[in-house]
MARTIMAR-352522 format. One record per residue (C-alpha): x, y, z. Coordinates in steps of 0.1 Angstrom, whole numbers, padded with zeros to 4 digits, always signed. Layout:
# residues N
XYZ/...
END
This chain:
# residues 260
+0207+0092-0202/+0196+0056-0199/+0168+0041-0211/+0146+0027-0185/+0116+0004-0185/+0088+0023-0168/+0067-0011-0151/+0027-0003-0155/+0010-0015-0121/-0028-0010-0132/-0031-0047-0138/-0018-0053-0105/-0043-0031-0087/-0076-0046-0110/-0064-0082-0095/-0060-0068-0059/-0092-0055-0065/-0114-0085-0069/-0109-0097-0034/-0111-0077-0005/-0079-0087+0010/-0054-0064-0004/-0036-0094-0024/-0019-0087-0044/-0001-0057-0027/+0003-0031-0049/+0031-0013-0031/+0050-0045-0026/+0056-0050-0068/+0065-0015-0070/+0089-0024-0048/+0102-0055-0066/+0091-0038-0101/+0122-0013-0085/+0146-0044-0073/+0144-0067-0105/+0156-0031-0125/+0130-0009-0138/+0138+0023-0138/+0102+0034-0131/+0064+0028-0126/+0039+0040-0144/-0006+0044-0131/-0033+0056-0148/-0057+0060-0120/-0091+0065-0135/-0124+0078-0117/-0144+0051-0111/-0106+0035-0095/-0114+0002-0114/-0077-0006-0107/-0054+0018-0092/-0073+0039-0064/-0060+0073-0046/-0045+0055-0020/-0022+0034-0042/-0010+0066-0057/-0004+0085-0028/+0018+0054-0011/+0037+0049-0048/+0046+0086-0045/+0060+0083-0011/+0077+0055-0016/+0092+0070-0048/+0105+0098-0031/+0123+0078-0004/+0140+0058-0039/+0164+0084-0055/+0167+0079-0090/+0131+0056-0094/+0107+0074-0113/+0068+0081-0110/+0047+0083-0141/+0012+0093-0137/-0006+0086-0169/-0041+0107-0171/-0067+0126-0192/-0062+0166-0185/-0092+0174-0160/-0096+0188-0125/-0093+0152-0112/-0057+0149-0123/-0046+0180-0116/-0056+0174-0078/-0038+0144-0081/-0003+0157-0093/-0008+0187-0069/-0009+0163-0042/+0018+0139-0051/+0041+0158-0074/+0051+0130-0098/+0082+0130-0119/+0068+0127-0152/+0026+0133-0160/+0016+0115-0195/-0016+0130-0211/-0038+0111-0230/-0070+0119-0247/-0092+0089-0240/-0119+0099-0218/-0122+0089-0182/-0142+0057-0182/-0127+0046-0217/-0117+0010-0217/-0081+0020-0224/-0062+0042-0242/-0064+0038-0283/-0050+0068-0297/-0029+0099-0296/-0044+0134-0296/-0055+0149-0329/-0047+0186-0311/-0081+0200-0327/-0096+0234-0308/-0107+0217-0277/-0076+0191-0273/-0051+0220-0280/-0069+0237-0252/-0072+0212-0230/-0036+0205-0232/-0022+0240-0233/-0045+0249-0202/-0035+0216-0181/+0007+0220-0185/-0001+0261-0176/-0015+0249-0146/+0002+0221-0135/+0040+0235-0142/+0059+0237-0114/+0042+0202-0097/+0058+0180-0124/+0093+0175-0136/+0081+0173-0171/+0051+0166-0192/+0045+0135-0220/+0021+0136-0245/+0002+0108-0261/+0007+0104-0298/+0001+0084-0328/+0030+0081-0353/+0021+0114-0374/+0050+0135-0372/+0025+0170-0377/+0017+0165-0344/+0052+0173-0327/+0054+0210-0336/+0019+0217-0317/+0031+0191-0290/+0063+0215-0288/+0039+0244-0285/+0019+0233-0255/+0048+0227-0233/+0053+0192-0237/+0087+0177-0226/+0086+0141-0243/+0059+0127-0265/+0052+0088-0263/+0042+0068-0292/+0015+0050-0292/+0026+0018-0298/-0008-0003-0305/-0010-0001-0342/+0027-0013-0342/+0019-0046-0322/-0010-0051-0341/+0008-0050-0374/+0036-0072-0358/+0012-0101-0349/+0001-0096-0383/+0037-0099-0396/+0034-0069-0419/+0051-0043-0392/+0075-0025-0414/+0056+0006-0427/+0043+0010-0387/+0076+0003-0374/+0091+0033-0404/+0063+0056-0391/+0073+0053-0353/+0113+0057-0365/+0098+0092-0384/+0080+0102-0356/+0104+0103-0329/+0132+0117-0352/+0106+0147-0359/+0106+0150-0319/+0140+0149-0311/+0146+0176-0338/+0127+0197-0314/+0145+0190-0285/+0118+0166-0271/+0124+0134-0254/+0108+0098-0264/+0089+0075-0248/+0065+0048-0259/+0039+0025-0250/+0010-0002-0256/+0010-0036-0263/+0048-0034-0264/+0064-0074-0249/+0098-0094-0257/+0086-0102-0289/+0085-0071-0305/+0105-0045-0287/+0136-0057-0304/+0123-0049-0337/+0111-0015-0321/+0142-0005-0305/+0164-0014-0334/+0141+0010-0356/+0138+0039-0329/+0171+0038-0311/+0162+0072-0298/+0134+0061-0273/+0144+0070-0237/+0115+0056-0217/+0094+0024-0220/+0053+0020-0204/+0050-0015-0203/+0018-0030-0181/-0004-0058-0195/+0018-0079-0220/+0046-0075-0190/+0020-0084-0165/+0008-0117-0190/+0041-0129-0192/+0051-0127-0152/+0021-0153-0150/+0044-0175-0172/+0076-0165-0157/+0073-0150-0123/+0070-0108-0120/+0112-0109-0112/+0125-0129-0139/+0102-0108-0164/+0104-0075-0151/+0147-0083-0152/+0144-0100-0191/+0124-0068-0202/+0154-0044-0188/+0174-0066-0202/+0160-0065-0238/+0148-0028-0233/+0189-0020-0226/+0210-0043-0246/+0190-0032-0284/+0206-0010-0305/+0238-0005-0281/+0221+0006-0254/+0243-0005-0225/+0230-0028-0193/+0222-0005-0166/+0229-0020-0132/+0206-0012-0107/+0209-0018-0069/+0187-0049-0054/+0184-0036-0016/+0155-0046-0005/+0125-0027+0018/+0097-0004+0008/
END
């Protein structure tokens, strides 16, 4: 399987949603998110729909399924709210997190005490059979994978923050050896690899030479801050390209038909 860059629209929607013209149109850089060669997008609607509203992720999901091979990634904390969501839309991939719902972002990876175990276990119970597969939010601490394994997840992500913090910093390597760890403890259980947070051009080469195995890339706001520089295209294309061509990862050519 490929590795694809899974384009974060959130910031796109918080923009469009500080005029009340509908510019920029979502729907339209999913689209081009889709022609420039991501492999995917990713929302995290929240309640109070400070970005990405209902609306937005019922029209992604039908545009997704008229796209074969484009993936949907709804991002979410594990409540009633998202599991009327999924219901509805059936996304290909749902990634928990544990922030709670008017949290500023997420910040961590779930510590799987008593009340996050269940929360977990319950949601993927519940929801199986509306999702393709389930992603859970994690920190690089590889005693988290068995438990993730026992809930039913299909992929973890790393949480990536702490990485791009220490890389700013210059002092990345022991982060960097604690993401490789993590992701080798996952695949051992037969779990797939995503990660995300603060992830750009700058550092995913270092990343992606230390964790060859990650299948999927969430990329939103350092994506989004650099298509102010370079246009949404060009950066969304030089991300795929990076995200592909590390650690001998072939280019993946994807079509550029045009239309939503």
């Amino acid at each position: 399987m490929a590795r694809i860059l899974s384009v974060n629209l959130n910031k796109i929607a918080l923009l469009r949603n500080s005029r009340t013209t509908g510019i920029p149109d979502v729907l339209a850089f999913c689209d081009l998110a889709r022609r420039s060669g991501a492999g995917g997008v990713t929302v995290h609607p929240r309640p109070d729909q400070r970005h990405i509203r209902d609306d937005d992720v019922e029209a992604i999901g039908r545009y997704v399924n008229n796209h074969a091979g484009f993936e949907f990634n709804i991002e979410g904390f594990p409540d009633a709210r998202l599991f009327h969501i999924i219901s509805r839309v059936r996304p290909d991939q749902v990634t928990l997190v544990p922030d709670p719902p008017h949290a500023l972002t997420s910040d961590r990876g779930w510590v799987f005490d008593d009340t996050e175990r269940e929360l977990v276990r319950s949601f993927i119970e519940d929801a199986t059979g509306y999702v393709e597969r389930f992603s859970v939010f994690l920190d690089p601490q590889e005693d988290h994978v068995a438990e993730a394994d026992e809930l039913g997840a299909d992929r973890i992500e790393i949480y990536t923050g702490k990485f791009a913090e220490h890389f700013r910093a210059g002092s990345h390597e022991a982060a960097l050896d604690a993401c490789s760890r993590l992701a080798a403890r996952a695949k051992s259980f037969g779990l797939g690899v995503n990660a995300g947070h603060d992830l750009n051009c700058r550092n995913l080469t270092a990343l992606l030479d230390a964790v060859p195995a990650i299948d999927e890339l969430s990329i939103g706001h350092e994506l989004i801050a650099d298509a102010l520089l370079s246009g949404f295209s060009a950066t969304v294309a030089r991300y795929v390209e990076v995200i592909n061509s590390t650690a001998g990862v072939p280019l993946v050519s994807r079509s550029h038909d045009v239309g939503i």
